[in-house]
C-alpha positions in Angstrom: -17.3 -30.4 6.3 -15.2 -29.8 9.7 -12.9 -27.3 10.0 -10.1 -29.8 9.8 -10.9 -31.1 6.8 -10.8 -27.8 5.0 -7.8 -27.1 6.1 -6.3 -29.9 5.2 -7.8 -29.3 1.9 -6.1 -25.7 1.6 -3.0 -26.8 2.8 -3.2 -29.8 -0.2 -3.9 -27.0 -2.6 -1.0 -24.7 -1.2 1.4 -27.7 -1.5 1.1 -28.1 -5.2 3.1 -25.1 -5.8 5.9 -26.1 -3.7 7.9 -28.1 -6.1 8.7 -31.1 -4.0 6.4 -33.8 -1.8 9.4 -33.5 0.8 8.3 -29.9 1.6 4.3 -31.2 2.4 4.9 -31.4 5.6 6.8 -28.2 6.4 4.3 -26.2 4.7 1.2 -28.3 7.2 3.3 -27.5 10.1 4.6 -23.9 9.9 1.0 -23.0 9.0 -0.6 -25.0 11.6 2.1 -23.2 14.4 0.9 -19.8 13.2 -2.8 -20.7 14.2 -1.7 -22.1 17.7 -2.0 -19.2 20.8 1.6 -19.0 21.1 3.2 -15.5 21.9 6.1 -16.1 19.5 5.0 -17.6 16.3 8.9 -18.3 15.6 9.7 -22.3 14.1 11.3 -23.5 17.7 8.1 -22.4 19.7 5.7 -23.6 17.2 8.1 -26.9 16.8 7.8 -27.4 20.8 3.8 -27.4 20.4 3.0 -29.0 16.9 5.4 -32.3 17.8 6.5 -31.8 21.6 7.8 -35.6 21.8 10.3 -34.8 18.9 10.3 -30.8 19.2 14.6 -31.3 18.3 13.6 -32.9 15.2 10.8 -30.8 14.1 12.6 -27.5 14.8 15.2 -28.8 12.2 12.6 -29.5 9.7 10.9 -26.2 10.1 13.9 -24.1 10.0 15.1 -25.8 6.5 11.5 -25.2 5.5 11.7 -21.5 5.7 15.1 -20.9 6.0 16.8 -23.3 3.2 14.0 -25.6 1.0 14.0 -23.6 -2.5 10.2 -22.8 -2.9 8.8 -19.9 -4.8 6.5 -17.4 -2.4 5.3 -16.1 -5.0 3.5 -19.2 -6.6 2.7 -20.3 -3.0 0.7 -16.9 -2.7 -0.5 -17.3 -6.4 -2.2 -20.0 -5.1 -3.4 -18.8 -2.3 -5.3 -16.4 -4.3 -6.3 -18.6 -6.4 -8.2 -20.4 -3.2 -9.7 -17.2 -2.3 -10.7 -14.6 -5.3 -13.3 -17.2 -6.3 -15.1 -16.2 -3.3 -15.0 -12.4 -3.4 -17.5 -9.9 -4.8 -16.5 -7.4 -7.0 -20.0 -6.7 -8.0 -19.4 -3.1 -6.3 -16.1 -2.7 -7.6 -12.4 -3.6 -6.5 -9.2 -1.7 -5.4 -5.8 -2.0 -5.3 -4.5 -1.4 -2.3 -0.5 -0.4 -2.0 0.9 -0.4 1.9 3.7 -1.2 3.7 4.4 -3.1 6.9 6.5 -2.8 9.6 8.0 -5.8 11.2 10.1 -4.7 14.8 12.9 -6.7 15.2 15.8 -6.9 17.7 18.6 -8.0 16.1 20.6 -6.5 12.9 20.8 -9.6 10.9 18.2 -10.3 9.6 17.8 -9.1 5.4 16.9 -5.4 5.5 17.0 -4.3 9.2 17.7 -1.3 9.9 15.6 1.7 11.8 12.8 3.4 9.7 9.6 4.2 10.8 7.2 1.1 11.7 3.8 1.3 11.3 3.0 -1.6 14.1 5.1 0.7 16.3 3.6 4.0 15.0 7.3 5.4 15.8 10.8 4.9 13.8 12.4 1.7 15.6 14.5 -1.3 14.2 12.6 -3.6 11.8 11.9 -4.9 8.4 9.2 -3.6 6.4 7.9 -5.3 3.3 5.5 -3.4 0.4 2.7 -5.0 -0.7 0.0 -5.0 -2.8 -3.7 -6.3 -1.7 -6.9 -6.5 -4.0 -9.9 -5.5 -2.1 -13.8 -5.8 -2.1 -16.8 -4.5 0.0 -15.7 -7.5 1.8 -12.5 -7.6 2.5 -8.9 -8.3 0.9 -6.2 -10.5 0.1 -2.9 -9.4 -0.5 -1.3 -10.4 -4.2 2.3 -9.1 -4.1 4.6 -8.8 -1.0 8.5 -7.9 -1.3 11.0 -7.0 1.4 11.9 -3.7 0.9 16.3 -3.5 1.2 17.2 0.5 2.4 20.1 1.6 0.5 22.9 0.5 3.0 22.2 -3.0 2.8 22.5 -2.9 -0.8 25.6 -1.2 -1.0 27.3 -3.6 1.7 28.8 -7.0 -0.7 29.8 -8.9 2.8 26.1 -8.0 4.8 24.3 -9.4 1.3 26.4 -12.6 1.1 26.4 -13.3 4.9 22.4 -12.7 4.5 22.1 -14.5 1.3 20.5 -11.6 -0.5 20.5 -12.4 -4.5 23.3 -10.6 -6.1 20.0 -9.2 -8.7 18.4 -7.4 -6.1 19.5 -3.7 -5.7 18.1 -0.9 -3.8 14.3 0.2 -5.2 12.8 2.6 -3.2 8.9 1.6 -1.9 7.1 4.1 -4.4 9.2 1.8 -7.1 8.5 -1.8 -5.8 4.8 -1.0 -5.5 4.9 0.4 -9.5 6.6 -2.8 -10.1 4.3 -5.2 -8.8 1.1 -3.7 -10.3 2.9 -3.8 -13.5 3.5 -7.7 -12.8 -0.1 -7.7 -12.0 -1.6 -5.9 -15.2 0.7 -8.1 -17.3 -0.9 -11.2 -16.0 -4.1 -9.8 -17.1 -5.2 -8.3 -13.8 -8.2 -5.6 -14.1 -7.5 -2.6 -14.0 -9.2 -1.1 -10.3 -8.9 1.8 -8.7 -5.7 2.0 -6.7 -5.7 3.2 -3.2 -2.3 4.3 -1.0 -1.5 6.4 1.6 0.3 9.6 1.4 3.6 7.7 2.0 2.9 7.4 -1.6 0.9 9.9 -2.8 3.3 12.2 -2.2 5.3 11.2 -5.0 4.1 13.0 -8.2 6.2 10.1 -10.5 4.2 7.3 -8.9 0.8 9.4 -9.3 1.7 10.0 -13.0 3.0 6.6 -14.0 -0.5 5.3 -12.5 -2.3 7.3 -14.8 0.0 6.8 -17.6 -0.9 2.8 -17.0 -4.5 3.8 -16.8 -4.9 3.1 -13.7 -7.7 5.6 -11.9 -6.3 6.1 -8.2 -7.3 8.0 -4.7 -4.2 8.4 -2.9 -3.6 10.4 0.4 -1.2 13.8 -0.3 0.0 15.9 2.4 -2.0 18.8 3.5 1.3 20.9 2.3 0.7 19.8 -1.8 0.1 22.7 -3.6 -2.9 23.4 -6.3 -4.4 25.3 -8.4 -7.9 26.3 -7.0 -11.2 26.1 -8.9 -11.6 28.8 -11.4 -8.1 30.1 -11.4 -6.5 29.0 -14.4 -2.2 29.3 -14.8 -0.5 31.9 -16.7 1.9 30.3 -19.5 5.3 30.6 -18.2 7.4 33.8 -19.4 8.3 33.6 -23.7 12.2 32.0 -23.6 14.4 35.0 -24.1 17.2 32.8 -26.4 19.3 32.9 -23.4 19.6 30.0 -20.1 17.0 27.5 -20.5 13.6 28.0 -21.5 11.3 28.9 -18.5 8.4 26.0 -17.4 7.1 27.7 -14.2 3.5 29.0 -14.9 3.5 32.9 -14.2 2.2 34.2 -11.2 0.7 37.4 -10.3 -0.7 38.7 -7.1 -4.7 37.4 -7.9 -2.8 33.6 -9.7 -1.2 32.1 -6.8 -1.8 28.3 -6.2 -2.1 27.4 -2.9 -1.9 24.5 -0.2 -4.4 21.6 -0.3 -5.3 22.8 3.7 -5.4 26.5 2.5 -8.2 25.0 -0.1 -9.9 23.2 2.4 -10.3 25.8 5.2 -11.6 28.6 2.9 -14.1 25.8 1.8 -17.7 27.5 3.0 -19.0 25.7 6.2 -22.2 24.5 4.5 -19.8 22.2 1.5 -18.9 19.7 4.3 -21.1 16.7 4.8 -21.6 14.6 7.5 -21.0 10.8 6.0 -20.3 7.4 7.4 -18.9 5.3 5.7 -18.5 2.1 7.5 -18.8 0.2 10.8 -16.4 0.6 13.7 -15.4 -1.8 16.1 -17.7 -0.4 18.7 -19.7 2.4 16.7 -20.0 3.5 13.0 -17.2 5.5 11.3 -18.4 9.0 10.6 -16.4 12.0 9.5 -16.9 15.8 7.9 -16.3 15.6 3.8 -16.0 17.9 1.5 -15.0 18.0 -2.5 -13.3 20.5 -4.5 -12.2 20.5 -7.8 -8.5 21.8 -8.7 -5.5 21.7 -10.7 -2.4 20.4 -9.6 0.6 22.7 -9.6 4.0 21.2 -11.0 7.4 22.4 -11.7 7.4 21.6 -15.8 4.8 23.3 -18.1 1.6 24.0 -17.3 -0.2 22.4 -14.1 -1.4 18.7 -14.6 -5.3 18.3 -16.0 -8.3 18.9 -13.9 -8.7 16.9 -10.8 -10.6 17.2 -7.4 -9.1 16.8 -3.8 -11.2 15.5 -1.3 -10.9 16.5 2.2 -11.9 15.0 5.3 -12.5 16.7 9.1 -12.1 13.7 11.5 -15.2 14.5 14.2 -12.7 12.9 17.3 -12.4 15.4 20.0 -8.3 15.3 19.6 -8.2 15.4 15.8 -11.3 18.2 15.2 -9.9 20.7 12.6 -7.4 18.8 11.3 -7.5 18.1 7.5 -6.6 15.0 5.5 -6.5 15.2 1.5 -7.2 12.4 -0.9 -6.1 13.1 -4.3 -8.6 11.1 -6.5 -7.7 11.1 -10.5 -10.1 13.1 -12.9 -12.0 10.2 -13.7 -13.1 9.6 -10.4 -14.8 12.6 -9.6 -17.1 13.1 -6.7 -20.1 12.7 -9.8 -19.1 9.9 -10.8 -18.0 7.8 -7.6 -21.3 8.6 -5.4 -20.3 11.0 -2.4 -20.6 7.7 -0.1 -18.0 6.0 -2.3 -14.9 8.0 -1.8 -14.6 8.5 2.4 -15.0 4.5 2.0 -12.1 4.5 -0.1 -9.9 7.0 1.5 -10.3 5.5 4.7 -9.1 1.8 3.0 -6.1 3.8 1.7 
């Protein structure tokens, strides 16, 4: 079968989730402009080249496409996974993947604008950024969940919302919460229940780390190298016995040989001989290779005693400008070094 005919295929399978034969041909031609070698993939460049003897026209019907015809993105991507999932195997395992992406943009109308770090730009700039949600196999992934994230001025400004048309139920959620969200969607609809990989964006958080255990959901998420721990073989003191007065104390008591200690601290006292040498995948010009090492640890947190037993993984990127530099993953207690295969977690730090 020709390339064309596939496509036309897909794009036949895409339209049934559009609601309305009139919106066929919108959906054929946006998709067909974002294939085109055109350095703006916007509807009036990509009208100009799909139908230049009628580009007036076509830019019309494009724009009210996008812009205006009442479609549902979400079935349109339901479908699109539908299309694709079939073909992926999860005989390996899959992963959730949480992310966000940075679109750069100009102007200051469009919904959510505003300047926050970009990761196209690798730099704070003006832009939209949507969070999303991809599932992921040895062979690549598709993404299951996208939303446009809306920073808190936006959605505290009534006349910016109505001029952008932003639905009066959609308040401010910060990214940590929209990605929560839309895995709960997901496990709802009967979606496994894979690993879930995220950057230290999100890892950070200790509420997002905790509700993805308390939806059973084993995870490897990046943490700054300032997170604090518990190292192996030093267990917490119970914090000091309430005195009837105040509130009750939750810190774990500390004494000069019980201190917890950064994730970098744990990782540099690490003996020499613990790192090994591991690649994990293929490059664009040579394979990915990097110094690993696993230690086992307990996290420290501010209420009651520290959180159960997990391991933090470190890497030492081998680059000549990165050598000695340390980057955490914080895998959950079920997926322990033992149990995940020491090749198994760089692969999934690095998809993180």
């Amino acid at each position: 079968m020709r390339a064309s005919e596939r496509f036309d295929q897909y794009m036949a399978h895409l339209s049934q989730g559009l609601g309305h034969a009139d919106r066929h041909a919108g959906l054929k031609g946006y998709c067909t402009g974002l294939m085109l070698p055109l350095a703006r993939k916007s509807v009036e460049p990509m009208a100009a080249r799909v139908d230049p003897l009628h580009a007036s026209a076509r830019h019309q019907a494009l724009h009210h496409f996008v812009a205006k015809a009442e479609w549902s993105d979400a079935e349109v991507l339901r479908r699109v996974c539908q299309w694709v999932v079939p073909h992926m195997d999860f005989s390996r395992g899959g992963w959730w993947i949480i992310d966000d992406t940075g679109f750069p943009k100009k102007g200051v109308h469009s919904v959510g604008v505003a300047r926050q770090y970009c990761g196209m730009l690798g730099k704070q700039d003006n832009c939209q950024v949507a969070v999303s949600v991809s599932l992921a196999c040895d062979q690549g992934s598709i993404p299951v969940a996208w939303q446009l994230y809306l920073p808190e001025d936006w959605a505290q400004d009534a006349a910016r919302r109505k001029r952008a048309g932003v639905p009066e139920s959609l308040g401010f959620a910060t990214k940590t919460q929209i990605a929560l969200q839309q895995l709960q969607t997901l496990l709802s609809e009967g979606a496994p229940r894979h690993c879930v990989l995220a950057d230290a964006g999100y890892g950070v958080d200790t509420g997002f780390r905790q509700t993805l255990s308390d939806l059973g959901l084993p995870y490897a998420v990046g943490v700054t190298s300032a997170v604090v721990v518990w190292p192996p073989g030093v267990e917490p003191l119970p914090p000091e016995p309430y005195s009837g007065k105040g509130s009750p104390p939750v810190m774990p008591r500390r004494t000069a040989e019980l201190q917890p200690m950064s994730v970098k601290a744990l990782a540099l006292s690490l003996p020499q001989q613990s790192f090994q040498t591991i690649s994990w995948r293929e490059g664009t010009n040579e394979p990915l290779i990097g110094r690993f090492a696993g230690s086992p640890c307990r996290r420290q947190r501010r209420q009651g005693a520290s959180a159960p037993t997990g391991v933090v993984t470190h890497r030492v990127a081998n680059g000549p400008s990165r050598t000695g530099q340390v980057y955490p993953v914080a895998p959950a207690r079920k997926h322990a070094p033992q149990r995940l295969g020491q090749r198994r977690l760089p692969a999934m730090a690095h998809r993180a």
